[in-house]
C-alpha positions in Angstrom: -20.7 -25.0 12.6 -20.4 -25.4 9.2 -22.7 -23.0 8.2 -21.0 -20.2 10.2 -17.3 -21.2 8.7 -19.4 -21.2 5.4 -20.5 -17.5 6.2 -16.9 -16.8 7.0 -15.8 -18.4 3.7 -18.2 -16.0 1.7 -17.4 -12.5 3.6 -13.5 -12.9 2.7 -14.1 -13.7 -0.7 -16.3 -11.1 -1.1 -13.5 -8.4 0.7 -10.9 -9.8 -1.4 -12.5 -9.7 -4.3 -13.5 -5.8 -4.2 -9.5 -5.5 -2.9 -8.1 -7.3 -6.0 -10.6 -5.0 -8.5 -9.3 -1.4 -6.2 -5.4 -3.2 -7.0 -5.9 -3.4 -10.2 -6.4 0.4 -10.8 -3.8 1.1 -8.4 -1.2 -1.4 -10.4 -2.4 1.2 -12.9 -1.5 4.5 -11.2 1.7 2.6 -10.0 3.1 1.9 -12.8 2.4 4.8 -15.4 1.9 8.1 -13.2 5.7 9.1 -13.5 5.7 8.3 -17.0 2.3 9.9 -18.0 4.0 12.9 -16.0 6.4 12.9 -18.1 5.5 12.1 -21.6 2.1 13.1 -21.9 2.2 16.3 -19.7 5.8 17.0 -20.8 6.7 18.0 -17.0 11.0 17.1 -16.7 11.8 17.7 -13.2 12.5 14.7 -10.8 10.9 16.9 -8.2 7.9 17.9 -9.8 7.4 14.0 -11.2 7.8 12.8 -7.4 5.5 15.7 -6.2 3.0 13.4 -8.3 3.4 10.3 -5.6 3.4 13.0 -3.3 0.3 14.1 -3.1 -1.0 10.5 -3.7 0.8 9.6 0.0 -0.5 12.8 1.5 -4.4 12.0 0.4 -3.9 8.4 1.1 -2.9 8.7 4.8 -4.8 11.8 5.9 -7.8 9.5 4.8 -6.2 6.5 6.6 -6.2 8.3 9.6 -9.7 10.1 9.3 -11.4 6.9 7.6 -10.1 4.4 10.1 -12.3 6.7 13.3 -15.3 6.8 10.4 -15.3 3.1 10.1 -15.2 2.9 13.9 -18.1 4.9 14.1 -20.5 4.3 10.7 -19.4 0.7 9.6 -16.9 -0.7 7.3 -18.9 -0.9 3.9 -20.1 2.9 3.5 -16.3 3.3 3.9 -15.6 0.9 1.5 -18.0 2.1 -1.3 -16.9 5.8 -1.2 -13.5 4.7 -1.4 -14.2 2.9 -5.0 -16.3 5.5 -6.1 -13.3 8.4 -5.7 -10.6 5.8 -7.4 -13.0 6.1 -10.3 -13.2 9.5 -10.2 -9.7 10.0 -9.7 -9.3 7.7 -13.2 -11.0 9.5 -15.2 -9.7 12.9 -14.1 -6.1 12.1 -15.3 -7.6 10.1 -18.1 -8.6 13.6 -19.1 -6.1 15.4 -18.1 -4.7 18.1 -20.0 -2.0 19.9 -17.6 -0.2 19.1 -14.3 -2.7 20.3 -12.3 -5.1 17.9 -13.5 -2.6 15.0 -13.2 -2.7 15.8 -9.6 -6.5 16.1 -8.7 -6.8 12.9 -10.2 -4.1 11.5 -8.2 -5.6 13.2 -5.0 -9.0 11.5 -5.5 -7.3 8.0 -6.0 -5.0 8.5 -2.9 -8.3 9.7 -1.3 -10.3 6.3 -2.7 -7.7 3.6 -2.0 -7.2 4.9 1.8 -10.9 4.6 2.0 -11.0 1.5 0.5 -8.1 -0.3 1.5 -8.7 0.6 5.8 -12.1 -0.4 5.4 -11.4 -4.0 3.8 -8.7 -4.1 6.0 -10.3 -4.0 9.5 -13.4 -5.8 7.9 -10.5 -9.0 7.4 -9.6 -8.2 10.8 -13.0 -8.5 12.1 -14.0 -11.4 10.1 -10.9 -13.9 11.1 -9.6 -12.5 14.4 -7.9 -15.7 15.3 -5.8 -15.3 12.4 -4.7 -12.0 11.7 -1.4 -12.5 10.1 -3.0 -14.5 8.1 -5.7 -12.0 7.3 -3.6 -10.0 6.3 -1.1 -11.6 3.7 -4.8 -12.6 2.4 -5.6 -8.7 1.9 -2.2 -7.4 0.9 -2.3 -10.8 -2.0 -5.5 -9.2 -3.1 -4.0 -5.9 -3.0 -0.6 -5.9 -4.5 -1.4 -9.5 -6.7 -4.5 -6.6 -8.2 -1.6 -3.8 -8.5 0.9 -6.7 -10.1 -1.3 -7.4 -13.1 -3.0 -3.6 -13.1 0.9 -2.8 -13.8 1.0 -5.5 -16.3 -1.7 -4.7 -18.1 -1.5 -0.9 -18.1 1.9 -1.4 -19.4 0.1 -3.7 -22.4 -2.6 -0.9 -22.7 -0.4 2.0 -22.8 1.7 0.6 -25.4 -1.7 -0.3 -27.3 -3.5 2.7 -27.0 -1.8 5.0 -25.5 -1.0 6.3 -21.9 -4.7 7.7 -21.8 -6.5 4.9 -22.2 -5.6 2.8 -19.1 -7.0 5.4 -16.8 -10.1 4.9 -18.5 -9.6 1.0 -17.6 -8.8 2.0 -14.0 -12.2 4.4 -13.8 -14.1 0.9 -15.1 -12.8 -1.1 -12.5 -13.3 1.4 -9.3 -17.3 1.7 -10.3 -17.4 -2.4 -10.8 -16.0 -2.7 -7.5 -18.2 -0.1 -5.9 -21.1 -2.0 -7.2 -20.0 -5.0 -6.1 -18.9 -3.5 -2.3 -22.5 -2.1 -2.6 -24.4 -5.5 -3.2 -21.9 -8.2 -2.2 -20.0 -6.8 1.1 -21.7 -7.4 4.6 -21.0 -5.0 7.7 -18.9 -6.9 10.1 -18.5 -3.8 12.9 -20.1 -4.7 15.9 -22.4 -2.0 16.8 -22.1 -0.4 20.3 -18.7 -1.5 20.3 -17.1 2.1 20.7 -19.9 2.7 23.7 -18.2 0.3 26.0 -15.8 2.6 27.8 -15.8 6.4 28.8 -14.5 8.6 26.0 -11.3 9.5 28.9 -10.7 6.2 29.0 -10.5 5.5 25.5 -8.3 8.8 25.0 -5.8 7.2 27.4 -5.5 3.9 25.8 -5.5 5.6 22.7 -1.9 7.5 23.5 -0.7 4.5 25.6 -1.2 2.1 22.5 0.1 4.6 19.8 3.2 5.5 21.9 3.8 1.0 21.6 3.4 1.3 17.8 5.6 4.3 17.1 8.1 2.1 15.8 6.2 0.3 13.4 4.9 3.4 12.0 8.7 4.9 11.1 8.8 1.3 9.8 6.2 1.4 7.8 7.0 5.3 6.9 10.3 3.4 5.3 8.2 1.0 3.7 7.0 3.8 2.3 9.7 5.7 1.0 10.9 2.8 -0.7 7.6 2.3 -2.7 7.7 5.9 -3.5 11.1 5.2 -5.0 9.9 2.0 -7.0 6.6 4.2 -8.2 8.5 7.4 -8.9 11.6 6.6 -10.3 13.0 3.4 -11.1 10.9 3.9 -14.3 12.6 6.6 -15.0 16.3 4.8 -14.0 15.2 2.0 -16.2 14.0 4.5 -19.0 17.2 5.9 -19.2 18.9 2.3 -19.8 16.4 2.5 -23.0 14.2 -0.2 -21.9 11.3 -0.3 -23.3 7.6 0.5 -21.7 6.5 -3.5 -21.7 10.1 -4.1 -20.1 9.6 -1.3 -17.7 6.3 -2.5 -16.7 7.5 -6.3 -16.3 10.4 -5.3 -13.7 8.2 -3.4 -11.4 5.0 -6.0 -11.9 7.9 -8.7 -10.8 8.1 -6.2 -7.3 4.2 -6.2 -6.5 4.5 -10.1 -7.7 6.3 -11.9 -5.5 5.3 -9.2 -2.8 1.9 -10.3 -3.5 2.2 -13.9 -3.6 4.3 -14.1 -0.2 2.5 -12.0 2.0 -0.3 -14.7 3.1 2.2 -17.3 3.7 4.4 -14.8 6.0 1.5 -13.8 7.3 0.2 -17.1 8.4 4.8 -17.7 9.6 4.1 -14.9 11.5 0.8 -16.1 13.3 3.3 -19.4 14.4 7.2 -17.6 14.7 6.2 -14.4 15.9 6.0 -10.8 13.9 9.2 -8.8 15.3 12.1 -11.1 14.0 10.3 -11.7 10.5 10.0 -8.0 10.2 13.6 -6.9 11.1 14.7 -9.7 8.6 12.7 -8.1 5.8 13.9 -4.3 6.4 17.6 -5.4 6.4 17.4 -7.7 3.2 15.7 -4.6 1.3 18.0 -2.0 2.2 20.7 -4.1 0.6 18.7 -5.5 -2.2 18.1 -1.7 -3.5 21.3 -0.9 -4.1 21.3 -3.6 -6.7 19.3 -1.7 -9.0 22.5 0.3 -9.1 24.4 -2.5 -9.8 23.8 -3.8 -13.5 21.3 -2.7 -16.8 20.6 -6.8 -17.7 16.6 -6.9 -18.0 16.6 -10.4 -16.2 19.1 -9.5 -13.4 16.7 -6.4 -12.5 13.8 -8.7 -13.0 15.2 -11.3 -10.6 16.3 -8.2 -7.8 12.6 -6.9 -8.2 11.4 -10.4 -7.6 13.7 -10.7 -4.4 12.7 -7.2 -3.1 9.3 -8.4 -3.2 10.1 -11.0 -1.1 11.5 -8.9 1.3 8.9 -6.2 1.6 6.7 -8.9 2.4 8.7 -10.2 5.3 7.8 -6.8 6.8 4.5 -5.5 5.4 2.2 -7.9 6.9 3.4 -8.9 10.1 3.7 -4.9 10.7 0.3 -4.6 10.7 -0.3 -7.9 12.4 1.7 -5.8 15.0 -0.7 -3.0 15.0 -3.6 -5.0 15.6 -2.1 -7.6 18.2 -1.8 -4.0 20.3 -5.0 -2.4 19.4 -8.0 -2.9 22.0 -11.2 -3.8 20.3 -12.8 -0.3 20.2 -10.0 1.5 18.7 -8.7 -1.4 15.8 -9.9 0.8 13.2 -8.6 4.4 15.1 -5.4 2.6 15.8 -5.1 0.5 12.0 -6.1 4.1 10.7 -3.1 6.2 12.1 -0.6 3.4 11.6 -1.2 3.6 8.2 -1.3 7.7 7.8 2.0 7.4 9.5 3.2 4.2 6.9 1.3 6.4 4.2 3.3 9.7 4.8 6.4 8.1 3.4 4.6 8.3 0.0 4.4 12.4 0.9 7.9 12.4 1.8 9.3 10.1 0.1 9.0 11.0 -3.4 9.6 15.3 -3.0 12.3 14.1 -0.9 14.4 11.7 -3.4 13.2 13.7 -6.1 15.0 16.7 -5.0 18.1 14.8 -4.1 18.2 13.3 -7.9 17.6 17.0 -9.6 20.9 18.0 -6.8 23.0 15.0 -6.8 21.7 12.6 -9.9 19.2 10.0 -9.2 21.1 6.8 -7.8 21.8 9.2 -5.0 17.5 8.7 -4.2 18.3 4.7 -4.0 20.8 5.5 -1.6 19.1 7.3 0.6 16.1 4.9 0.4 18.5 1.9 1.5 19.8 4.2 4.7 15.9 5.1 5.3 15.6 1.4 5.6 18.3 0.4 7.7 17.8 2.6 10.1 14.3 1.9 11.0 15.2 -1.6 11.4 17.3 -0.7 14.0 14.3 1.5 15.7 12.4 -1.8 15.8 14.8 -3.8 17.0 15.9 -1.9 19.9 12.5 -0.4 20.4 10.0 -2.8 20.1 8.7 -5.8 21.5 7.5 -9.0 20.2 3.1 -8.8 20.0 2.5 -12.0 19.6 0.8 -13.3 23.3 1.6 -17.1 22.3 4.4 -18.5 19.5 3.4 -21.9 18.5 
């Protein structure tokens, strides 16, 4: 027995490990892409700067939902290592960057990479502690987002430092460390044969049957979505024009991905005893008020206390939404199911940012945090009228 929980022990670690090293580059990309848009490239439109997240979304869910049938199919570690692989790729393309266009295909590979990566590890969780999957998952979105939090940080530091070059170099490093270590360290946990069990009708038919029960979740997460486009995008560039300064910049939104971070496995695990649906709506109401805060004042600690807050909110919602997901899926289709959720969630980021960014070129940009906070509100109504609670038993 205590070998096996032992065995457990080590194939988390190992997935969270390889999670934390692919949020550290994305804490990069996060926290610097509108900026390096900006100031290195010299490109001034809110459209064009959002297009940027844009094609990051785009890349990220098409490979969510392509990825998710792979993993299904091949395993979870080939998916895994290929996703680590593009990141760095995708680093070292902006890193070298020397137009728009470059900018983008570097962005493309990362969004590429982390939907490879991240839909891999997460299913592998899945898999590895099925009892526990709220749980599960606040463990993978801390590895994620804590990664992303100090990537942000320290990008910030870097930039700063040396330069808005030099931490995409730093992001390339850590993609090909963590594809050596998904390489060597991670084990398959797909059960082989597992898709075999029913007729490929059949599946096709639970397949539309389950995605027509999480429907709602994915315009929730599609929110989600638009509102991390909006942190990503442009609250940078609303705190730039306060004139604060790059280390200031990077401290409010690493305060976001923070207490996001930290949260999520203790909401998960809430959510494994309360129940996922009224956690959820909680979390989409409190951040459609708490982002038109931003609006509300220029004092560095009263925006770092509101990003601390939002945090907290998004991870009300994050985690038990795709707790939701996979309380529904059936066995053979977790990753097919997991995998379109999140091209769904992941097409806010395509949305999102060419969407808000042509509202602030039109209408100035606090106009893009009020449309984010409507976004929000009304798919919290969608899931509460819509949706049903997923949890079978609430302790």
């Amino acid at each position: 027995m205590g070998s096996k929980r032992d065995g457990i022990i080590f194939i988390v670690a190992c997935l969270l490990i390889i999670e934390f090293m692919s949020g550290l580059g994305w804490g990069i990309h996060r926290g610097l892409s509108s900026l390096f848009t900006r100031e290195v490239l010299l490109v001034t439109s809110f459209t064009r700067i959002g297009f940027v997240v844009s094609v990051f979304g785009l890349t990220k869910a098409l490979t969510n939902l392509g990825f998710g049938s792979l993993s299904d199919k091949i395993g979870r570690k080939p998916v895994i290592v290929l996703g680590m692989i593009l990141s760095g790729l995708g680093g070292a393309a902006i890193a070298l960057a020397k137009s728009y266009s470059g900018m983008l295909l570097g962005t493309a590979l990362i969004g590429v990479g982390g939907g490879s990566t991240f839909v891999g590890i997460m299913v592998s969780m899945t898999e590895t502690l099925p009892s526990r999957i709220g749980l599960a998952m606040g463990l993978f979105e801390l590895a994620a987002y804590g990664g992303s939090s100090l990537g942000t940080a320290l990008g910030g530091y870097l930039a700063v430092a040396h330069g808005l070059r030099y931490p995409f170099y730093v992001l390339a490093f850590f993609s090909v460390a963590g594809a050596a270590a998904a390489f060597s360290l991670t084990p398959e946990t797909r059960i082989p044969g597992r898709m075999g069990k029913a007729p490929l009708n059949v599946i096709s038919r639970r397949y539309a049957s389950d995605f027509l029960r999480i429907l709602p979740l994915c315009i929730a997460g599609f929110s989600s979505k638009i509102m991390d486009s909006l942190i990503i995008s442009f609250l940078p560039l609303h705190l730039s024009g306060l004139k604060m300064s790059i280390e200031g910049i990077a401290a409010v939104m690493s305060a976001f991905t923070l207490s996001w971070a930290l949260f999520q496995p203790l909401l998960g695990h809430l959510s494994d005893r309360l129940g996922r649906k009224r956690i959820t709506v909680i979390g989409l109401a409190g951040s459609a008020a708490t982002i038109l805060t931003f609006m509300a004042t220029s004092d560095f600690l009263s925006l770092v206390f509101f990003a601390l807050v939002l945090g907290v909110e998004a991870a009300l919602f994050y985690t038990p939404l795709v707790a939701m997901v996979s309380d529904i899926a059936p066995l053979e289709l977790e990753g097919t199911l997991i995998g379109s959720y999140r091209f769904f969630r992941d097409m806010g980021y395509f949305v999102g940012p060419i969407m808000l960014g042509a509202m602030a070129d039109r209408y100035g940009l606090d106009y893009a945090f009020y449309v984010t906070s409507l976004s929000l509100f009304i798919a919290m109504v969608i899931l509460y009228t819509k949706s049903r609670e997923t949890l079978s038993t609430i302790a």
